[in-house]
N, C-alpha and C positions, 0 to 999 in steps of 0.2 A: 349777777347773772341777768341777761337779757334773752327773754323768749323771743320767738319767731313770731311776729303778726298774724298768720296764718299757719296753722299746725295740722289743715286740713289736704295741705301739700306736703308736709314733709315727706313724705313717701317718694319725693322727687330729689333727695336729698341722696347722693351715693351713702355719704357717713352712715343713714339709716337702714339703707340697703344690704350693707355689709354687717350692719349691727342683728338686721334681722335675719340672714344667712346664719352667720356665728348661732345665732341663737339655733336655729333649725341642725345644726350641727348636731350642735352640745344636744339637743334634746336624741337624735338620732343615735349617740352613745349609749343612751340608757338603752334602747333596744338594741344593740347590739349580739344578745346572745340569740335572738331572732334573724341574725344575717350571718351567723359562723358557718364557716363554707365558704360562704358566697363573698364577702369583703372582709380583707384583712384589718384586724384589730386597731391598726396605726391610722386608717384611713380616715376616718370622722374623727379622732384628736386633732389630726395633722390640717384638715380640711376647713375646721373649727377654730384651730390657730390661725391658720391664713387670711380666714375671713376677719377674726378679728383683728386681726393689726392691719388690714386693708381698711378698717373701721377706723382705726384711730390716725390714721395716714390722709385718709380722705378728709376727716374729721379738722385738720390745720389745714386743708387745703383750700382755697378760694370756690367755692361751687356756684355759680350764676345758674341763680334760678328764679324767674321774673318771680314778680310777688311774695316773695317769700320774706325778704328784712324790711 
């Protein structure tokens, strides 16, 4: 495993982007029963899914971002 030189940019990094959406998802689930009515129950699964496999897509993808490796 080789870390990033700078981990004060990752945030420039889509793979983390999406890792931190997914997260914000999944945490959104739990309150859930605070948005019934309002958003249907499949929507922050469904939402939570996408981000994360945009994570893991990005994740093998080439990302040029100066400074970073």
């Amino acid at each position: 495993m080789k870390l990033i030189e700078n981990p004060k940019q990752a945030h420039r990094l889509w793979s983390m982007r999406f890792a931190v959406l997914a997260a914000l998802f999944g945490a959104l689930e739990l309150s859930l029963p605070l948005w019934q009515g309002i958003v249907p129950p499949s929507v922050f699964a469904a939402l939570s899914t996408v981000s994360a496999a945009l994570a893991a897509v990005s994740r093998v993808v080439k990302q040029n971002v100066d400074n970073l490796d």
